[in-house]
C-alpha positions in Angstrom: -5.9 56.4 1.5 -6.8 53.5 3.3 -5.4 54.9 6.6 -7.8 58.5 6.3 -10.5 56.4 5.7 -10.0 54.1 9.0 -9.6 57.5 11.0 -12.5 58.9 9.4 -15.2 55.6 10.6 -12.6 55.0 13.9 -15.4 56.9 16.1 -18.2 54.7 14.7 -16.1 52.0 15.4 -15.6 52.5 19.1 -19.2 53.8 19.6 -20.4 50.4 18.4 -17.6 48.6 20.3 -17.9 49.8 23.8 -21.8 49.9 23.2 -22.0 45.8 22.4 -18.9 45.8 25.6 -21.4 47.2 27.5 -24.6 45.1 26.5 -23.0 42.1 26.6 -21.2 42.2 29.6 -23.8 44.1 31.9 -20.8 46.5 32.4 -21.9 49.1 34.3 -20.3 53.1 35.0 -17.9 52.8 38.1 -19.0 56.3 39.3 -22.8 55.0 39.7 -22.0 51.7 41.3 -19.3 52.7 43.5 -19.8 56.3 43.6 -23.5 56.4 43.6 -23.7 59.7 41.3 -23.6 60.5 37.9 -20.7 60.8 35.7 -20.6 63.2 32.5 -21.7 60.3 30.3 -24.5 59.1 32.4 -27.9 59.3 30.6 -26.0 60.3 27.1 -27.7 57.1 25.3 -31.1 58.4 26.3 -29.9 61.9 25.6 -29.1 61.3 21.8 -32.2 58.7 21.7 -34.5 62.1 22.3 -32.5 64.0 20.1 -33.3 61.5 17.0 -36.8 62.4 18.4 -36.5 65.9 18.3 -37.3 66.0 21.7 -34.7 68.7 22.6 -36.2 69.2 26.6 -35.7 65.6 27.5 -32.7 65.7 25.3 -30.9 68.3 27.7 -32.7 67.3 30.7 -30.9 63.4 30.8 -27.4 64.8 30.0 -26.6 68.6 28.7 -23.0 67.4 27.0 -25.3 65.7 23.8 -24.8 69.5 22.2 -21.2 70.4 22.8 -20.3 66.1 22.3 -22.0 66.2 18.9 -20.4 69.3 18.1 -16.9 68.0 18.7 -17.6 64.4 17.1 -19.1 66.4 14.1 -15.5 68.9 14.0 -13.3 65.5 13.5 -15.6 64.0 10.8 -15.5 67.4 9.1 -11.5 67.0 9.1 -11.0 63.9 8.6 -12.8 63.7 5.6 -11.3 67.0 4.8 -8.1 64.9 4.7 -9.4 62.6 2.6 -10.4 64.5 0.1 -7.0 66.8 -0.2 -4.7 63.9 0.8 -3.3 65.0 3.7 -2.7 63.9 6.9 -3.7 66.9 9.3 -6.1 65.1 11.1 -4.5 64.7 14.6 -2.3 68.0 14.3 -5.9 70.1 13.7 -8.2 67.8 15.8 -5.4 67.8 18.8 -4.8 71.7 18.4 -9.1 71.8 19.5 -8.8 69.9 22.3 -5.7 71.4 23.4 -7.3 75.1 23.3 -10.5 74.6 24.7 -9.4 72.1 27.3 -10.2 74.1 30.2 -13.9 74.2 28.8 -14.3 70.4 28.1 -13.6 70.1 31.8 -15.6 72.7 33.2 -18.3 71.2 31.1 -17.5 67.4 32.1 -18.2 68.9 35.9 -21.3 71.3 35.4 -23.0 67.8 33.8 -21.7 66.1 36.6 -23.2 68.9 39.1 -26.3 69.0 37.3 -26.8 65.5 36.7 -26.3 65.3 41.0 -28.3 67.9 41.8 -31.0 67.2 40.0 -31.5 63.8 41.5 -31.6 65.3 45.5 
C-alpha cells in the first residue's frame, strides 16, 4: 500500500524538488544560456501561474504544452490512484503503454512549442 501511495505523490515530489533545485541554485535551462532559444519547458511556470488565474490567452501565449502536460500529469494521478484503490499494481504497465502510443505526438508537440516559443521572440 505504501508503495501505490509514493507513486501516486512521486510527481509532486519531483515538481517541488527540481523547483527548490532551481531556486536555490540559480540553475538555469541549458538551451537558453548556451543555446539562446527556448526549450519546451521554457515559460511553463508562468504558463500554469496564468492558468490558476484563469487567464487562458497568456496561459497559451508563454508555453502551449500547459494543456496537453496537465492532461498527461492528470492521466497518471487518475491511475495511480486507480491502483490504489483496487490494489493493483498497473500503474507503469498502463501509464508506459500512453507514452509509448502517442510518442510520436509528445515529440512533435515538444518541437511545435519549441518553434513557437522561437518564432515568436524574432
Amino acid at each position: 500500500m505504501f508503495k501505490r501511495i509514493f507513486w501516486f505523490i512521486f510527481p509532486f515530489i519531483i515538481v517541488v524538488g527540481l523547483y527548490v533545485f532551481s531556486h536555490y541554485t540559480g540553475y538555469e535551462c541549458i538551451f537558453r544560456k548556451y543555446l539562446h532559444i527556448h526549450c519546451g519547458g521554457c515559460g511553463l511556470t508562468r504558463s500554469i501561474y496564468y492558468l490558476i488565474h484563469l487567464d487562458i490567452k497568456k496561459c497559451l501565449y508563454y508555453n502551449i504544452l500547459t494543456f496537453p502536460l496537465l492532461f498527461t500529469f492528470g492521466y497518471y494521478e487518475t491511475l495511480a490512484i486507480k491502483d490504489i484503490i483496487k490494489k493493483e499494481n498497473k500503474l507503469f504497465d498502463t501509464f508506459f503503454a500512453f507514452l509509448e502510443k502517442y510518442f510520436i505526438i509528445i515529440i512533435l508537440l515538444v518541437i511545435a512549442s519549441m518553434l513557437y516559443e522561437n518564432i515568436c521572440q524574432i
